[in-house]
C-alpha angles and dihedrals in degrees: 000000000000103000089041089059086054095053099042082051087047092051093044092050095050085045081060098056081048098107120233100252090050096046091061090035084062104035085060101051080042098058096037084054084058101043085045090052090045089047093051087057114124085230094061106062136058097229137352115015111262118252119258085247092048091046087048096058094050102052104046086043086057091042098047087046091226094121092216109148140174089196129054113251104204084047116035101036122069121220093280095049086050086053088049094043085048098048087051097053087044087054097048083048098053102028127256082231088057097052095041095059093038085049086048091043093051091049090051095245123153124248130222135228084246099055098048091047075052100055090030091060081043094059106036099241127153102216127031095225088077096058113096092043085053097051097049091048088050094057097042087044101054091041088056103040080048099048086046084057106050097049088054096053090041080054103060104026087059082052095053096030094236098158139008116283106243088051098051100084103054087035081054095052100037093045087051094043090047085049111043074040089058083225101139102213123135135173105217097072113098100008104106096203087070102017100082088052094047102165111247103141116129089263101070099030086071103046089048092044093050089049082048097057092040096059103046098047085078128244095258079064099049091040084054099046093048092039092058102034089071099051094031096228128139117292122245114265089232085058090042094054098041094053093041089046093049094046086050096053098049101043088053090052101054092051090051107044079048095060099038100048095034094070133095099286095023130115099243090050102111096032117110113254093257084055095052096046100047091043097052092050089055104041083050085062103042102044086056083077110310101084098200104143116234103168120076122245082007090172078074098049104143117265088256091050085052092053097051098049088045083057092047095051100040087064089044123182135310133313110265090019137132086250136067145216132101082314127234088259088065089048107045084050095039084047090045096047084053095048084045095043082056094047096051087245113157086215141015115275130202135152086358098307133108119230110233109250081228085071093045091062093041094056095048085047080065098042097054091042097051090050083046100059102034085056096056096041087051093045090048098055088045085060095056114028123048100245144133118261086243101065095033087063099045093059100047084052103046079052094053095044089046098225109120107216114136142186091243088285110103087092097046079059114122122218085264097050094042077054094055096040093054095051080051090055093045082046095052085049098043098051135222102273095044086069100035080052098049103044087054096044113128093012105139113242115234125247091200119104124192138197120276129236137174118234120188 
């Protein structure tokens, strides 16, 4: 017993040396490698077994919360793999960081700096006292906002019949997971008992619309709003910006997409007026990360459609959200240091602050890597699959966006492109500066200073 004690205390010792950005580098491949081994499972599929790419795929699509697949769910996985895709997705939603320290919490062990720095990166929170308080509201809150839900959506499927009785109430919570998760799974497509019946009306598009919002303005933002709703004191800026960015970017997109697929040739052409409102919105809300489709034939959305959800999703959700992309956060400060670089500012102003010149370059870290990473992948895919850019594009970025939506291509994918399209999903989770993070730890910072000078 004794020697077991000392090994467990050596092995501890050696966890806590582990820097933060490579403990959650690793905690997330670790977790997609489970999901893919209980996916592969005989029992969770229909039929034949998935593939350990196909597994793969799916798991880190369902960790990642982007809802890309290259199988169809309501088909090709039996009751059990929809759980474990569920519970997944549920995990990529919450946060495996999150889980992991309330699990420890609730066993009374002890947590370690690391691990804090680790959950508090996570999270997005500035200082590491607030935590744990954090991470209990974050999971409260999502299992409420989710069972809320899913009783709305059981509600007002059961009035309209939408589905059999005794499927409702699982159809109503993954369906409200997938979507406060900004997943983007769903199990009506392909299965051609429900699919003929997918649910679109204005109901559930704005349930699933509002879950939708809720999950990709990010925890710190709800904690804050709730927080300061009770004592009735200012927002924080970070709240401020996040909700005003958000605002903005939907309401241009659903001007946009409007105008774009309303048109002669688009896909919105023959709906009534009401349709095409209430879709575009919608469609606005979900491309940004979710991936639920809300136009019709949207592997024929017009070119111009195309180009302004491959803008949305490119800038993604919030920062410490359930969705992905460069995050609102990089692009109100990117947006800011170039209103401030006109104005002959020395640093970015907003709301009567002033924006450190150390986030600036952060976000601009993210920026050039981003662009970085979607141009290999798509040039990667173009190497190997006979497709136009266009497509190709999309769906890097929709990976790293992790939103899921596709131009009708996800299945045409080889073993080799549904690998490179997983690493961008885990990418697009991950984030930018974890991996910068963690590829320059350790690297020793020069004490050597040499003279400047401009370039043009």
């Amino acid at each position: 017993m004794r020697s077991v004690r000392l090994s467990r205390e050596v092995v501890s010792e050696k966890l806590r040396h582990v820097p933060v950005s490579w403990r959650i580098i690793i905690g997330l491949f670790g977790l997609g490698l489970l999901g893919t081994l209980l996916l592969m499972l005989p029992a969770a599929a229909t039929h034949e077994p998935l593939s350990f790419t196909e597994a793969l795929f799916t798991a880190s699509s369902a960790l990642s919360c982007t809802g890309l697949s290259v199988i169809v769910v309501a088909s090709d996985l039996s009751v059990l793999g929809q759980w474990i895709l569920l519970g997944l997705i549920q995990i990529g939603g919450i946060g495996y960081m999150t889980l992991a320290i309330l699990v420890l919490r609730i066993l009374g062990r002890q947590i370690s700096l690391a691990d804090r720095l680790a959950l508090q990166d996570a999270l997005g929170v500035v200082n590491v006292s607030g935590v744990f308080t954090l991470a209990r509201y974050v999971f409260f809150t999502v299992v409420s906002i989710e069972l809320a839900g899913m009783v709305a959506l059981r509600i007002h499927w059961g009035n309209v019949g939408l589905f059999p009785e005794q499927d409702l109430w699982f159809q109503a919570l993954f369906h409200s997971v997938s979507s406060f998760c900004n997943a983007g799974f769903d199990l009506i497509s392909g299965n051609p008992a429900t699919e003929a019946v997918f649910p679109m009306d204005n109901m559930t598009l704005l349930i699933k619309g509002m879950l939708i919002f809720l999950g990709g303005i990010g925890m710190p933002v709800l904690f804050d709003l709730v927080s300061k709703m009770k004592v009735r004191k200012a927002l924080l800026l970070h709240t401020k910006l996040t909700l005003s960015v958000a605002v903005f970017l939907l309401l241009v997109g659903f001007a946009m997409l409007f105008v774009t697929e309303t048109r002669p040739g688009g896909t919105l052409h023959n709906e009534p007026i009401g349709r095409q409102l209430a879709l575009s919105l919608f469609q606005s809300i979900s491309c940004r990360s979710a991936g639920f489709v809300g136009l019709p034939s949207f592997e024929s959305v017009t070119p111009a459609g195309q180009q302004v959800m491959l803008t949305l999703m490119f800038i993604g959700s919030a920062p410490a959200s359930a969705g992905g992309g460069i995050t609102t956060g990089t692009f109100a400060v990117l947006m800011l240091a170039v209103v401030a670089y006109a104005r002959g500012l020395s640093t970015p102003r907003v709301l009567g602050r002033a924006i450190p010149g150390d986030m600036v370059r952060k976000a601009a870290a993210v920026l050039t890597v981003s662009l970085g990473v979607v141009g290999l992948n798509t040039f990667l895919l173009l190497l190997t699959h006979p497709v136009p850019l266009q497509v190709a594009l999309f769906e890097i970025v929709s990976a790293f966006a992790t939103c899921g939506l596709t131009l009708n291509f996800s299945s045409q994918l080889t073993p080799f492109g549904q690998v490179v399209v997983a690493s961008t999903m885990l990418y697009g989770r991950l984030g930018a500066l974890t991996i910068v993070y963690a590829l320059t730890h350790g690297i020793s910072r020069t004490k050597v200073f040499y003279p400047e000078e401009k370039v043009l």
